[in-house]
C-alpha positions in Angstrom: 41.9 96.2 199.9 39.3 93.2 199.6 38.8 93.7 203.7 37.4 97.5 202.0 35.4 95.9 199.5 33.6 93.3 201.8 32.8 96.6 203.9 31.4 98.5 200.7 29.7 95.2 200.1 27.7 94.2 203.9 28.8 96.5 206.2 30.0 94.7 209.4 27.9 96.5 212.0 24.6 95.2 210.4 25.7 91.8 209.5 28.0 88.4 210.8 31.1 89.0 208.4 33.9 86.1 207.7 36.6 87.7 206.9 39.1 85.3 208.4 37.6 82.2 207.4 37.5 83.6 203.9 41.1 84.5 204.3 42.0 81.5 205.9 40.7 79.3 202.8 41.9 81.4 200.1 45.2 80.8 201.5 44.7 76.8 202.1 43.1 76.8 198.7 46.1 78.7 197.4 48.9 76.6 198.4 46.8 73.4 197.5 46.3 75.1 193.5 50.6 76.3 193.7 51.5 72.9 194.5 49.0 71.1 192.3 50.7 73.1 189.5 54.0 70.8 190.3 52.2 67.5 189.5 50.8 68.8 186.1 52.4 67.5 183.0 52.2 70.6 180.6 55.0 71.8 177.9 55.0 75.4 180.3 58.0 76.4 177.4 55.3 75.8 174.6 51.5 76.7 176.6 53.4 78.9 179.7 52.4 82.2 177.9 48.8 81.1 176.9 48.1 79.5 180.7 49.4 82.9 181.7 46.6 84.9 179.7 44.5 82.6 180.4 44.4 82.9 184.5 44.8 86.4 183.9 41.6 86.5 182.4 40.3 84.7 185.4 41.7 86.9 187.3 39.8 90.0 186.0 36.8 88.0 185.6 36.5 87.1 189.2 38.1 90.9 190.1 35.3 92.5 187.8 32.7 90.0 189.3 33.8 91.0 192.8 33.3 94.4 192.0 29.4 94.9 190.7 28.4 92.3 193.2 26.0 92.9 195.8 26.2 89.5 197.6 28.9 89.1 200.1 29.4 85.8 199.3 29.5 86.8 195.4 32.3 88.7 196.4 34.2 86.1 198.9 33.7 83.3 196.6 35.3 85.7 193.6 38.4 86.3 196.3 39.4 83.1 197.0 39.4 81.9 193.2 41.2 85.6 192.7 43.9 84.3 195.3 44.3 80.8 194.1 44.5 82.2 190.4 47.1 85.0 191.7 49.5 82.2 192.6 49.2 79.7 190.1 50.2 82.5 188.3 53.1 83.0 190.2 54.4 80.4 190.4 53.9 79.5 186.8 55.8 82.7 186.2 58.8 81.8 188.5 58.7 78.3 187.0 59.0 79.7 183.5 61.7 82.5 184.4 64.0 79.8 186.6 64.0 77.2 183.4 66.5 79.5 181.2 68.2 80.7 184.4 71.8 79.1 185.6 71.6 78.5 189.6 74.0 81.4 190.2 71.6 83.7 188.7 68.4 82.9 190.6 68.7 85.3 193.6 70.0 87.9 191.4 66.6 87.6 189.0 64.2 86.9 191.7 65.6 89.8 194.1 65.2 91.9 190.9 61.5 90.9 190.2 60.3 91.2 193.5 61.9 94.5 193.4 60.3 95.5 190.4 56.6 93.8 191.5 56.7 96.1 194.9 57.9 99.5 193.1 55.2 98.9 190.5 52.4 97.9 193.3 53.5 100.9 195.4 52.8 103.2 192.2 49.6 101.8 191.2 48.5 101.9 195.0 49.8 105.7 194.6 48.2 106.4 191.9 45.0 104.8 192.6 44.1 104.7 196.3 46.5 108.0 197.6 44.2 111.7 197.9 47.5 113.5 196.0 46.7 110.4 192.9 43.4 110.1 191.9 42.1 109.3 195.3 39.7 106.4 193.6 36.5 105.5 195.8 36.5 101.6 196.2 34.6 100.2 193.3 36.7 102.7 190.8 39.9 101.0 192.6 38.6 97.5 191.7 37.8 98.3 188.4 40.9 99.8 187.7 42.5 96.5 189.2 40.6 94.1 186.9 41.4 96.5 184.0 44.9 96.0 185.0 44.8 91.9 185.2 42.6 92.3 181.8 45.6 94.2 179.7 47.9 91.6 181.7 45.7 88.8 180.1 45.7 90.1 176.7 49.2 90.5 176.2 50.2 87.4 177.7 47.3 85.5 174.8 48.9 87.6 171.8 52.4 86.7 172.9 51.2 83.0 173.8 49.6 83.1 170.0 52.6 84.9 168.4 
């Protein structure tokens, strides 16, 4: 959807476009941010939900700043911190569900989360993008994604506070 987005943005028949090479770092960038996450000494049992909120704020903010931009490289700049938030996230999340999880359980609970993550993705792609849902242009599907990352980020802050 961000290859769509970049289009909306600078359309690639008037202009150079780096897709790949945007792609290309968000993903170096993104490993480097998910392993980093290993070396950090944090209490994830006491600051996991608030870290959580936290980058999901990120999220939205760099989702919402991807959206209303004009500049191209606004809106590639916003994608690869989006990316390299998205799996810090992840895999603070996986940290935090395998710590109260026995070793015989772990493909049972992950198989199950990745199954849930994909039905919900295919609905809100459904929903959002599909002509029978409500067949959103691009900028109303982007703003409906950093909505979704915002609630994300809010409830993970009250529970984090709670």
């Amino acid at each position: 959807t961000a290859q769509v987005l970049w289009e909306h943005v600078q359309p690639s028949q008037n202009f150079s476009i780096y897709n790949g090479g945007v792609e290309a770092v968000s993903n170096l960038l993104s490993a480097a941010t998910a392993y980093g996450i290993g070396f950090t000494e944090v209490r994830w049992e006491q600051w996991g939900e608030l870290a959580l909120g936290g980058f999901s704020g990120l999220s939205a903010a760099s989702l919402f700043l991807m959206t209303f931009t004009g500049n191209i490289w606004v809106c590639y700049s916003g994608y690869v911190v989006f990316k390299s938030l998205y799996m810090t996230l992840i895999t603070i999340a996986m940290y935090q569900i395998a710590a109260d999880l026995s070793m015989e359980r772990y493909a049972l609970v992950f198989g199950a989360n990745t199954f849930g993550a994909l039905a919900l993705q295919t609905i809100i792609t459904s929903v959002v993008v599909d002509s029978r849902g409500l067949g959103l242009a691009i900028i109303p599907q982007f703003t409906v994604y950093s909505s979704y990352f915002l609630v994300i980020s809010v409830v993970f802050l009250l529970r984090g506070l709670l």
